[in-house]
C-alpha positions as CSV (number, residue, x, y, z in Angstrom):
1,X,97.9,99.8,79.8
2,X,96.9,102.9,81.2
3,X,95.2,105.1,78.5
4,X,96.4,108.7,76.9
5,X,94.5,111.7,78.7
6,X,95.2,115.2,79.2
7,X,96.8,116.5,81.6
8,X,94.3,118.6,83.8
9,X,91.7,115.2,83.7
10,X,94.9,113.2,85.0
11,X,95.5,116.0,87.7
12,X,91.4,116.1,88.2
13,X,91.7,112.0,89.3
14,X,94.6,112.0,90.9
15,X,93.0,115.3,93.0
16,X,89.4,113.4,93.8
17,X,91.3,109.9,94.4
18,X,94.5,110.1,96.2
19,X,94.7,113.7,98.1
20,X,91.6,113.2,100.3
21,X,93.5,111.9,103.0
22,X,96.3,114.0,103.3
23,X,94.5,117.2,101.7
24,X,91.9,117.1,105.2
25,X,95.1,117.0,107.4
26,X,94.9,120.7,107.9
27,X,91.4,120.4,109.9
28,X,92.9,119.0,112.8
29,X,96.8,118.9,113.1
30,X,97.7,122.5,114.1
31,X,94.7,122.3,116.3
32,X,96.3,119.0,117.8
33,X,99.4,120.0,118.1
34,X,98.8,123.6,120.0
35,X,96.4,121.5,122.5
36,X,99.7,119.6,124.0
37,X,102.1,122.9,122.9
38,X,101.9,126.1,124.0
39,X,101.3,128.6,121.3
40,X,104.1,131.2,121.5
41,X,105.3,132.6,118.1
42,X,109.0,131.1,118.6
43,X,107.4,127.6,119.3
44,X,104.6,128.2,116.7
45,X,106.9,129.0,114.1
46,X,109.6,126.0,115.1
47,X,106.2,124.0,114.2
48,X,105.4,125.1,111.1
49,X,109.1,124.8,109.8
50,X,108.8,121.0,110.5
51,X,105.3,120.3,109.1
52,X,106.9,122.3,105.9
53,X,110.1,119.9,105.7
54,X,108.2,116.6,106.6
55,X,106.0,117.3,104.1
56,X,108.9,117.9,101.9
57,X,111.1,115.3,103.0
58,X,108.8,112.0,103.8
59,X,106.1,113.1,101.2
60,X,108.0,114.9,98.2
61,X,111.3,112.3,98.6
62,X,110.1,109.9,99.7
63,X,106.9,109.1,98.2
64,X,106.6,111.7,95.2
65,X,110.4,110.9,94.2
66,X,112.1,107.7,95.2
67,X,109.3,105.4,95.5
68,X,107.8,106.5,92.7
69,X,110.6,105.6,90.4
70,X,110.7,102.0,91.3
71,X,108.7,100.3,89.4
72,X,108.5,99.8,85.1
73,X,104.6,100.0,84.7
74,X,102.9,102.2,87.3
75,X,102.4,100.0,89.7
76,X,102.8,101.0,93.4
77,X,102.3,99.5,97.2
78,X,103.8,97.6,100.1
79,X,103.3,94.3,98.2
80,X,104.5,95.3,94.7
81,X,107.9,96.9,96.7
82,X,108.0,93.4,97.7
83,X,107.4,91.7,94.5
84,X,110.7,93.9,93.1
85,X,112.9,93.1,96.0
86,X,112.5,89.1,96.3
87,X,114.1,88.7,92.8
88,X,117.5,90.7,93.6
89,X,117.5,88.4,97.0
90,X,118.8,84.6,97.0
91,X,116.8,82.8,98.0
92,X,116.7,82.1,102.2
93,X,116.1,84.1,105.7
94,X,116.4,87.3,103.3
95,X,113.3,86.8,101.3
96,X,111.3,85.3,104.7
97,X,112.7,88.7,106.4
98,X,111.2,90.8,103.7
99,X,108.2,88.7,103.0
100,X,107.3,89.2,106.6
101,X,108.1,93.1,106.4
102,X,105.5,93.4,103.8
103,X,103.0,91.4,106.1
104,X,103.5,94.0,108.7
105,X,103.2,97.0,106.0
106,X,100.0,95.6,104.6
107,X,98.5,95.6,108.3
108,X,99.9,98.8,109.4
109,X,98.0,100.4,106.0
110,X,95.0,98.8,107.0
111,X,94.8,99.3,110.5
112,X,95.5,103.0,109.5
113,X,93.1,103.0,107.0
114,X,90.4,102.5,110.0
115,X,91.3,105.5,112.0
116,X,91.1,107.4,108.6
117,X,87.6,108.2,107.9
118,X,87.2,108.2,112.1
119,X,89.2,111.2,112.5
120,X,88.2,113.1,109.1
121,X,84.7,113.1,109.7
122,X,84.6,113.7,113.3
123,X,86.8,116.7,113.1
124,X,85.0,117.7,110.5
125,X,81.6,117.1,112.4
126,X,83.0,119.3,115.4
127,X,82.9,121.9,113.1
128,X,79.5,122.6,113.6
129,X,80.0,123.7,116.9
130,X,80.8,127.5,115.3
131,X,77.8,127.4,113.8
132,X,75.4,130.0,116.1
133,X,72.8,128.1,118.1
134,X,75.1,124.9,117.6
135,X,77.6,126.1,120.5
136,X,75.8,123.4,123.1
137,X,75.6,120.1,120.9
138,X,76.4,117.3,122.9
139,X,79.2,115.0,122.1
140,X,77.1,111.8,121.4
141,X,75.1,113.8,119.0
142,X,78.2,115.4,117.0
143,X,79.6,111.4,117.1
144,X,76.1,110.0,116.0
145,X,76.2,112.3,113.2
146,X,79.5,111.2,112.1
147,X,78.8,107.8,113.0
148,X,75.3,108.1,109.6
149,X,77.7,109.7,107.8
150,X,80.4,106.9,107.8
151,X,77.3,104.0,107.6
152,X,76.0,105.9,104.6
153,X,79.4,105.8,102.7
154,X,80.2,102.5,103.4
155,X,76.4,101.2,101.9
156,X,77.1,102.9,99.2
157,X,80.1,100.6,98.7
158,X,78.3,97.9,96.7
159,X,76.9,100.4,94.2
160,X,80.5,101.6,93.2
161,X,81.7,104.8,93.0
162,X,82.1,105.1,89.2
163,X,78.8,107.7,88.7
164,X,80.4,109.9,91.6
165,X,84.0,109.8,90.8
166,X,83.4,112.5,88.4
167,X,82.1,115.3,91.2
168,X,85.2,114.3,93.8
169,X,88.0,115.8,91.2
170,X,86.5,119.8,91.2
171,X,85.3,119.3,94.6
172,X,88.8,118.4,95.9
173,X,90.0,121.7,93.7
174,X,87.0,123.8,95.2
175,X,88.4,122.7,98.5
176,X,92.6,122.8,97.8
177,X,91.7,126.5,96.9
178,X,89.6,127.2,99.6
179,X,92.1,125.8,101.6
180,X,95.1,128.6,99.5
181,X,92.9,131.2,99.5
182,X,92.2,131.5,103.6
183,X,96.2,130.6,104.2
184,X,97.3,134.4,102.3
185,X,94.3,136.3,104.0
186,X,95.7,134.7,107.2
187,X,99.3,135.3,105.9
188,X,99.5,138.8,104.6
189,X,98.3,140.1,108.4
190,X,101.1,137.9,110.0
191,X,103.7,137.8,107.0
192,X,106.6,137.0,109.9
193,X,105.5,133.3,109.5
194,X,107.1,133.1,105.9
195,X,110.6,132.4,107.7
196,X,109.2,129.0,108.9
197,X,110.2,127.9,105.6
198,X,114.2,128.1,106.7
199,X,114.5,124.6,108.4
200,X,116.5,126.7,111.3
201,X,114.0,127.3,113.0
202,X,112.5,123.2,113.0
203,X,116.1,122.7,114.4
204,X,116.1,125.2,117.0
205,X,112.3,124.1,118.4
206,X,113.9,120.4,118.6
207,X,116.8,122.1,120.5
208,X,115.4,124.3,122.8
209,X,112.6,122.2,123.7
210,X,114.5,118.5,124.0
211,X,112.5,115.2,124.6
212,X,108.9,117.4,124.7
213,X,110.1,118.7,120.9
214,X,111.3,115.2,120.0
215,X,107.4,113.8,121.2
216,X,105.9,116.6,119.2
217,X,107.0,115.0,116.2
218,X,104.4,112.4,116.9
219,X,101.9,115.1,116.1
220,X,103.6,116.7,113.1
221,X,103.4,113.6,111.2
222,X,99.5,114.0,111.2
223,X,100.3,116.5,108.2
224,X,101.9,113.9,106.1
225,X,99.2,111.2,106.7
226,X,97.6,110.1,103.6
227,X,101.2,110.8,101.9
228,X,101.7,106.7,101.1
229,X,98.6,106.8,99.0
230,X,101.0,108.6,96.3
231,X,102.8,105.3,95.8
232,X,99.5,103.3,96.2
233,X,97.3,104.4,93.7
234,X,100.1,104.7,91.2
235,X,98.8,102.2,89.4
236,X,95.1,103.4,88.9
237,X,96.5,106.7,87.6
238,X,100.0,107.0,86.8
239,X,102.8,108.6,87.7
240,X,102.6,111.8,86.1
241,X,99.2,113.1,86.9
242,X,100.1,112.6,90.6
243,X,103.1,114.2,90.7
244,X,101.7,117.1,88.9
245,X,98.8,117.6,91.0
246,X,100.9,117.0,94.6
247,X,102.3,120.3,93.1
248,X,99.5,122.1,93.4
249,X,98.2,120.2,96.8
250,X,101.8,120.8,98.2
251,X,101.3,124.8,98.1
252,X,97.4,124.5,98.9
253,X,98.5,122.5,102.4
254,X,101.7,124.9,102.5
255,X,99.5,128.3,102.3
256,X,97.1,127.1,104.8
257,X,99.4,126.0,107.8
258,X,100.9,128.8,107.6
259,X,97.9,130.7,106.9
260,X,96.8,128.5,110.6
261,X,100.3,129.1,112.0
262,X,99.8,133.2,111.6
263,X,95.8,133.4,112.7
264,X,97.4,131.2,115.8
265,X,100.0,134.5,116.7
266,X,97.4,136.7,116.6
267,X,94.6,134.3,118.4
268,X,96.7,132.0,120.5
269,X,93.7,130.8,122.7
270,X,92.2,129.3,119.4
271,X,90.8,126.0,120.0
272,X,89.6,124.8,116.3
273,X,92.0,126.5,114.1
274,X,90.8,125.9,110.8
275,X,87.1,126.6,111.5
276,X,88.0,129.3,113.6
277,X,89.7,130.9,111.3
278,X,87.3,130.7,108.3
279,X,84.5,132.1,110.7
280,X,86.4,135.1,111.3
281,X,87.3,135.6,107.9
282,X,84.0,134.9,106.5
283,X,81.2,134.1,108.6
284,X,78.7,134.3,106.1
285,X,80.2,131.9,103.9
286,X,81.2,129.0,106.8
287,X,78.4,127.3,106.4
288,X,79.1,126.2,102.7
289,X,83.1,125.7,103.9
290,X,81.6,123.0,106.5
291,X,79.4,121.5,104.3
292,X,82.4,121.4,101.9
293,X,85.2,120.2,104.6
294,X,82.4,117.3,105.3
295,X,82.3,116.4,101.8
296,X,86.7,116.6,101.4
297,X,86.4,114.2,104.3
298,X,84.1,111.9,103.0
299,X,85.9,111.6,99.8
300,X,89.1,111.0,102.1
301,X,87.3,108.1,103.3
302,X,86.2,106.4,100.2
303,X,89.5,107.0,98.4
304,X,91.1,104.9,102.1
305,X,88.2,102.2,101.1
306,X,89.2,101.9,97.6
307,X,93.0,101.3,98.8
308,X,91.5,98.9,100.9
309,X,90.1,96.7,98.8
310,X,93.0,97.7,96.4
311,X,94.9,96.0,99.5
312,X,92.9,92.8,99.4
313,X,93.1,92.0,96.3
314,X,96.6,92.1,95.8
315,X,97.1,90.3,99.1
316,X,94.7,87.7,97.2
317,X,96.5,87.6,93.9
318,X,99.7,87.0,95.7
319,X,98.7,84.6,98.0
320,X,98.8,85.7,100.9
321,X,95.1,86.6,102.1
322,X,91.9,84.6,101.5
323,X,89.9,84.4,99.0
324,X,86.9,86.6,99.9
325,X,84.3,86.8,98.0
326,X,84.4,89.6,95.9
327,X,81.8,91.7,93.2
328,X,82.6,94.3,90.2
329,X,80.9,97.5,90.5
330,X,81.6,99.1,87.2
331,X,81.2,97.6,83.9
332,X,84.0,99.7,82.4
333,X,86.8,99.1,84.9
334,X,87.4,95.8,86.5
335,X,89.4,97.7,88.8
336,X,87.0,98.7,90.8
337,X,85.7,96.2,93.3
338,X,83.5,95.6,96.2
339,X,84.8,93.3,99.3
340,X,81.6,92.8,101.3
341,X,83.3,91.2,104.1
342,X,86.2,93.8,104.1
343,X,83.4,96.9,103.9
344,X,81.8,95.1,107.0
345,X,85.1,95.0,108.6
346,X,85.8,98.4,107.9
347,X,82.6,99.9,109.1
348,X,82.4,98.0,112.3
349,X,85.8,99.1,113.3
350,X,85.2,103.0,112.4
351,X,81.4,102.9,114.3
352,X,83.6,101.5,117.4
353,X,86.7,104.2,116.8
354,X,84.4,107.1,116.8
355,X,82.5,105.4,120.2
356,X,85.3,104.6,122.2
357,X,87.2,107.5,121.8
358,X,84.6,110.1,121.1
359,X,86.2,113.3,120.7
360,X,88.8,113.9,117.5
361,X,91.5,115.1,119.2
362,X,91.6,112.2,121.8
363,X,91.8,110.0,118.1
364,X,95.2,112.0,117.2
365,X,96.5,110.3,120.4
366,X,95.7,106.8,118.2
367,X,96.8,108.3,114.8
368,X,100.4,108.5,112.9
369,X,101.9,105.0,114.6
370,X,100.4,103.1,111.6
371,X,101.6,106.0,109.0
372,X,105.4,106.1,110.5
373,X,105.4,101.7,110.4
374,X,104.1,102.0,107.2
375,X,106.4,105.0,106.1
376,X,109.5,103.2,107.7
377,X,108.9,100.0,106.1
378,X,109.0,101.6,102.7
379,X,112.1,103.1,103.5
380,X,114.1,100.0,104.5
381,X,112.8,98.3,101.4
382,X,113.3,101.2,99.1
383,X,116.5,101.6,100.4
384,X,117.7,97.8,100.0
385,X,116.3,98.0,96.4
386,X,118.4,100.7,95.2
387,X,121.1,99.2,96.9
388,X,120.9,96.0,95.1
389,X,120.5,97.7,92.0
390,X,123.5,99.3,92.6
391,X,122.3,103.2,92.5
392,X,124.2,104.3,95.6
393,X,123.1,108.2,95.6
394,X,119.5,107.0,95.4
395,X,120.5,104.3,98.1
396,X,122.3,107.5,100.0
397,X,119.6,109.6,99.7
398,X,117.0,106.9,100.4
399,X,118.8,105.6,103.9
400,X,118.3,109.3,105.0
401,X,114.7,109.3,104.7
402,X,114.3,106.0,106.3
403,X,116.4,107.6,109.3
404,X,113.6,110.5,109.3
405,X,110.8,108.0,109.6
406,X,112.5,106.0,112.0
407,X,112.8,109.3,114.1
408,X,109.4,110.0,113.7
409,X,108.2,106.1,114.2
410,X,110.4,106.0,117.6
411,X,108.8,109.9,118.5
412,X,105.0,108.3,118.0
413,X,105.9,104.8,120.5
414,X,104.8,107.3,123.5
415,X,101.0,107.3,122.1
416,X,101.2,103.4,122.5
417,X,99.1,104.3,126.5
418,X,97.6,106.9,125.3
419,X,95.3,105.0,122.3
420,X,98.0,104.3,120.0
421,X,97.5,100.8,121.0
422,X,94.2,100.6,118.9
423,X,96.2,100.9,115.6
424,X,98.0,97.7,117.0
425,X,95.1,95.7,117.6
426,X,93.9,97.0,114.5
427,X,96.4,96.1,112.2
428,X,97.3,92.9,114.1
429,X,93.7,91.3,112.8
430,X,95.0,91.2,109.2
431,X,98.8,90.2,110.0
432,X,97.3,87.3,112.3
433,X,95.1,86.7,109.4
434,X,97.6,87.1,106.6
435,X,100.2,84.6,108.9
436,X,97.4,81.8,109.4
437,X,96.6,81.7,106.4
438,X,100.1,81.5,104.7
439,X,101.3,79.0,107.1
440,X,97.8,76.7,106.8
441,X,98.1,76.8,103.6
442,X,101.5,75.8,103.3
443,X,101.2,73.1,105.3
444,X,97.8,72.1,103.6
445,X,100.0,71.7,100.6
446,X,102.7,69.4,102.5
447,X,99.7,67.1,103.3
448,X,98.3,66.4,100.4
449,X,99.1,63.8,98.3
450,X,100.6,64.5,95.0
451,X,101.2,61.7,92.2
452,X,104.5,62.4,90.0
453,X,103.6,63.6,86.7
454,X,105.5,60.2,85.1
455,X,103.5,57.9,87.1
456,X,100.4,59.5,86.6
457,X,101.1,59.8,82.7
458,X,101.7,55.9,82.6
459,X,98.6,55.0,84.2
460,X,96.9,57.9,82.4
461,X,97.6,56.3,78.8
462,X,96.8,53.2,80.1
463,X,93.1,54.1,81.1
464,X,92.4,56.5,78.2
465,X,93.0,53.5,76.2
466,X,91.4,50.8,77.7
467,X,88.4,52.9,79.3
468,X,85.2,54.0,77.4
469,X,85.1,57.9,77.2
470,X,82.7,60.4,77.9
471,X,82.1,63.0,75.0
472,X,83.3,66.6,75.3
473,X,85.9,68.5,77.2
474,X,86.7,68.6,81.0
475,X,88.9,71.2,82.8
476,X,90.6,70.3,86.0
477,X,91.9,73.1,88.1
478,X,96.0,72.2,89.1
479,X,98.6,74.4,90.5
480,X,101.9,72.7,89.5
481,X,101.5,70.0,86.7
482,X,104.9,68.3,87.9
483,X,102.9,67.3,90.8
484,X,98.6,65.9,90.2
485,X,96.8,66.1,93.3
486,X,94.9,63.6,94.7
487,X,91.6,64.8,93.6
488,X,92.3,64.2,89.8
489,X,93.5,60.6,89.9
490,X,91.2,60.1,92.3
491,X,88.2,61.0,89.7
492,X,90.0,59.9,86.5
493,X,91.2,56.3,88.5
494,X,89.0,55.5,90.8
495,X,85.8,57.3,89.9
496,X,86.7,56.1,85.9
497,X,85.7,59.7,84.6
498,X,87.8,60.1,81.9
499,X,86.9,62.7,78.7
500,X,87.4,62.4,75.3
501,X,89.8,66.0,75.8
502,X,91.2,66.4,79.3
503,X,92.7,70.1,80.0
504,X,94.4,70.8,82.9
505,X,94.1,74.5,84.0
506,X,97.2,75.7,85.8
507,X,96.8,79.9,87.0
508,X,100.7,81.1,87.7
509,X,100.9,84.9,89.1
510,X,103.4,86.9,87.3
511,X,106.1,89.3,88.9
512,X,105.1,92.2,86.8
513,X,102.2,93.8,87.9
514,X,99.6,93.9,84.7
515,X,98.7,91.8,81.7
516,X,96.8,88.7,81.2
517,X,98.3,85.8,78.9
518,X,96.4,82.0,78.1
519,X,97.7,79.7,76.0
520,X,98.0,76.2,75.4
521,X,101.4,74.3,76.2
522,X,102.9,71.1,75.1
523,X,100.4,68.2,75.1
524,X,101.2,65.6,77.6
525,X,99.8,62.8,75.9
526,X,96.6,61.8,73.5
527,X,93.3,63.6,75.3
528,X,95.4,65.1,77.9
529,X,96.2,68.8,77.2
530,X,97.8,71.8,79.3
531,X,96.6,75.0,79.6
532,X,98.0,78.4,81.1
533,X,96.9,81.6,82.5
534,X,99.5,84.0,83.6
535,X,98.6,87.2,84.9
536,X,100.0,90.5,86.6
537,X,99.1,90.7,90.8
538,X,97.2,93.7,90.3
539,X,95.3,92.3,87.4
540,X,91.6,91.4,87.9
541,X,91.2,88.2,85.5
542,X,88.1,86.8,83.9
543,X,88.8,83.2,83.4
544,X,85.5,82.6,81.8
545,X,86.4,85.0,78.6
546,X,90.1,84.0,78.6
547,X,89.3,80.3,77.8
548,X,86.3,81.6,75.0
549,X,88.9,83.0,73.6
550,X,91.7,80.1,73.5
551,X,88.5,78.3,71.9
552,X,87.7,76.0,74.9
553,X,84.1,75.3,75.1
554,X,84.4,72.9,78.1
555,X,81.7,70.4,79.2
556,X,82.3,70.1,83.3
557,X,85.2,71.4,85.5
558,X,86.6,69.6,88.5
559,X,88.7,70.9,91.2
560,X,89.7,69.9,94.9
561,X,87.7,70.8,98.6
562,X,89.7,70.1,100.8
563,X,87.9,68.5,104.1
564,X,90.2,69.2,107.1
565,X,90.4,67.5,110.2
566,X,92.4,68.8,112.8
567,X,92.6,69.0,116.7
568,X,94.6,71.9,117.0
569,X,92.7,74.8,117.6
570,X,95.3,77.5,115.2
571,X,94.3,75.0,111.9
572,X,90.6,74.6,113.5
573,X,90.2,78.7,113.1
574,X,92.0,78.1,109.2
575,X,89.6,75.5,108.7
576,X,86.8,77.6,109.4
577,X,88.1,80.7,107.4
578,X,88.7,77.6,104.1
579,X,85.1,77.1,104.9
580,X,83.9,80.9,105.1
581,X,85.6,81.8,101.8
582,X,84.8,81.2,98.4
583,X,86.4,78.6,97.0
584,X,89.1,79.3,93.9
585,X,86.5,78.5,91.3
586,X,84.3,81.2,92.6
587,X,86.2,83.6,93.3
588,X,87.9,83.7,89.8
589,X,84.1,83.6,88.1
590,X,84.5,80.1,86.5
591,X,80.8,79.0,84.9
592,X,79.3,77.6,88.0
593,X,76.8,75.4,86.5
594,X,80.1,73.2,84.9
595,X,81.5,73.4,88.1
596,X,82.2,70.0,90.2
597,X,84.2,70.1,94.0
598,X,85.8,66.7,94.6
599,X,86.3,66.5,98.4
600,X,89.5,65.1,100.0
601,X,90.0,64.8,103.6
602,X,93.0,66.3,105.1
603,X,94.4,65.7,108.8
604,X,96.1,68.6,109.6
């Protein structure tokens, strides 16, 4: 449950959490854009008509609107659009179709999230070339600037960002007005760029400038990037607060590209818009507005790492990733975590963005192919949701968006040469991973061998009867009590271990999002008792406290390792990631000094 607060703290969260991403946009998209365009008022104004309706269409719509009313408790995300589409489906190639769409969501967001902080904190670094007696830095220093600034953020990981998340809210308003504020200076010299407003004129760059318009919606979309995090972090923060403060970040972002748009007539051999434009309004205070644009960018980045490990998790509590091993890093909310392996991951991949392609407008060539997958994806399930539900002008509605994104998805193939193909190879690490790992462990499961539940029960009553008993309670860990692994009747039969109170444990993932249920089920015979934890596939579960609480004050717990042998060189690598990652016992905090692996080998 999320709990009651007022409405400006709700708006103060949602600011410092969700809106870094999108909210930096304005540092380097008009500059972008105008280095492949030429800056004449007609095309300058066709521009910022269509950064004004894609931020109202795939942003306000889509995100702000229809995505956000899926959903019954808050939650929000490529896998929890999933999680409400597989139960209107029958079961088949449909639900495989749209499983696999989420896959490729997941990925895309995360190969995104890797160009994020690259981008936002090298622009923002560039800045300092304004700065007198700073016109000559070289390159490699600007990027090995960036490059401490990204390693410090990503250290700080493990301490958790609880203490700062406090500062980020007023800091992201200091910024969202400073951002207003230098938009109406700029405006009120150049008020002609008001009409950019009218979607005529987005329609009448497209048509006067053909396929060279069409491309140059590959660089518009770099205003919207950042707008999926709307849906994302819906469940951290709720809907409300982020809808009301989008309000006020819409007309921030709206005031300063057109603030950018009107400093651009007047200057059009501008280079860095933004800073430019600052310096010449207020030199004296450009320092502080760096210093500050650094800091939005930074906070961009952490709220992208956060999603990440947001990401994870879910992908963890739904199956579908490994089990990495995984630490808290507040006392007060489970929510937020640390993923060491995931931070390395992260950091390693931004160091080696910044490096390889150095400069941030050579990264734009990379960015937005990720952001339009991932936007297009949400539309084709969003759209096959309200369908199913039967809500045909949402469904209307909803198929028009997706055919935006898909224009602005087929507009941003050309930067596949150019770069682009990073945020392939980037997002293809997790899909790869996410695909091994479902198939190994499917076919994991087809290999082992399970004992009917009526067989085992006969032989069950038969030992517990005949066999001398140890004192105390044992747990033993079990997905599906229809079928027993091999690992319990390998212990209870052949090893003889049998308790006086024998529990098994079964963990079943819910398809709503939040809440954590245990309880005790039928018993399945004398000494032989089932219990069950249910739980949401955002929820963060403590298994320890759960089963204090059901009473259960257990002596060992048993579960299955799973030795594989295999020649084939796909199962060799999922081997070797089994091997790498916790195992479920960890991972889920069970008492580790109860806990006892029973190996099984496995030919795979």
């Amino acid at each position: 449950m999320l709990e009651k607060e007022s409405p400006v703290k709700g708006i103060m969260k949602s600011l410092g959490l969700v809106f870094g991403d999108i909210g930096t946009s304005p540092i380097y998209t008009l500059t972008v854009i105008f280095l492949l365009t030429k800056p004449t008022e007609t095309n300058i104004i066709g521009v910022l008509s269509l950064i004004v309706w894609t931020l109202i269409i795939l942003v306000t719509i889509e995100y702000a609107w229809l995505a956000m009313s899926l959903g019954e408790k808050g939650e929000g995300g490529t896998i929890v659009l999933k999680e409400l589409l597989v139960p209107l489906l029958k079961k088949g190639r449909r639900i495989t179709f749209v499983t696999l769409l989420s896959f490729v969501g997941i990925s895309l967001l995360i190969g995104d999230g890797i160009i994020t902080p690259a981008i936002s904190i090298l622009s923002a670094v560039e800045g300092s070339l304004l700065i007198p007696g700073f016109e000559k830095t070289s390159q490699s220093t600007l990027i090995f600037i960036a490059g401490i600034i990204a390693i410090v953020l990503f250290i700080f990981q493990k301490k958790g960002t609880e203490k700062v998340a406090g500062t980020f809210g007023p800091l992201m308003i200091l910024w969202f007005l400073s951002l207003s504020v230098s938009g109406v200076i700029s405006i009120l010299s150049t008020p002609s760029v008001l009409k950019a407003i009218n979607p005529y004129y987005a329609f009448k760059f497209l048509q006067e400038n053909g396929i060279a318009g069409f491309f140059v919606l590959s660089e518009v979309i770099l205003c919207a990037t950042g707008g999926e995090a709307l849906y994302a972090d819906m469940g951290h923060l709720g809907r409300k607060p982020i809808i009301r403060a989008w309000y006020f970040v819409f007309f921030a972002l709206l005031l300063n590209y057109l603030g950018q748009g009107a400093f651009i007539i007047r200057h059009p051999e501008t280079r860095n818009v933004l800073f430019e434009m600052i310096f010449q309004q207020a030199s004296i205070l450009y320092i502080p507005f760096l210093i500050l644009s650094i800091t939005a960018t930074v906070i961009a980045s952490q709220a992208m790492i956060s999603g990440m490990f947001s990401i994870v998790y879910q992908g963890i509590n739904t199956h579908i990733m490994p089990l990495f091993k995984m630490e808290y890093t507040s006392t007060k909310l489970r929510s937020q975590i640390y993923i060491g392996s995931v931070n390395l991951f992260l950091l390693i991949s931004v160091l080696y963005i910044m490096y390889e392609f150095r400069e941030s407008y050579r990264l734009a060539a990379a960015y937005g192919l990720a952001v339009t997958g991932t936007m297009t994806l949400t539309g084709i399930m969003m759209t096959w949701i309200f369908y199913l539900k039967k809500k045909q002008l949402l469904s209307i509605i909803s198929l028009f968006v997706t055919s935006i994104d898909v224009a602005y998805l087929v507009a941003n193939l050309y930067k596949i040469p150019h770069g682009g193909y990073w945020s392939l190879i980037l997002a293809l690490i997790p899909f790869l991973t996410i695909m091994l790992y479902t198939r190994g462990q499917k076919r994991l499961y087809r290999m082992m061998k399970f004992m009917p539940l009526e067989e085992f029960l006969h032989k069950f009553r038969r030992v517990y009867a005949t066999s001398g008993k140890i004192k105390g309670t044992a747990l033993f860990l079990i997905k599906d009590v229809k079928e027993i692994p091999f690992y319990i009747t390998q212990t209870m039969f052949y090893h003889g271990i049998i308790y006086e109170d024998n529990i098994f444990v079964s963990m079943i993932k819910r398809e709503d999002p939040f809440g954590v249920t245990g309880f005790f089920k039928e018993d399945l015979s004398e000494g032989l008792r089932v219990f069950e934890i249910q739980f949401g596939y955002m929820e963060v579960v403590d298994v320890e406290e759960i089963l204090r609480e059901a009473g259960i004050e257990e002596k060992t717990i048993y579960y299955g390792i799973e030795d594989i042998v295999t020649r084939n060189t796909a199962w060799k690598i999922f081997s070797l990631i089994k091997r790498m990652t916790p195992p479920f016992v960890q991972f889920y905090k069970f008492p580790h000094q109860k806990v006892h692996g029973v190996i099984t080998r496995i030919e795979m």
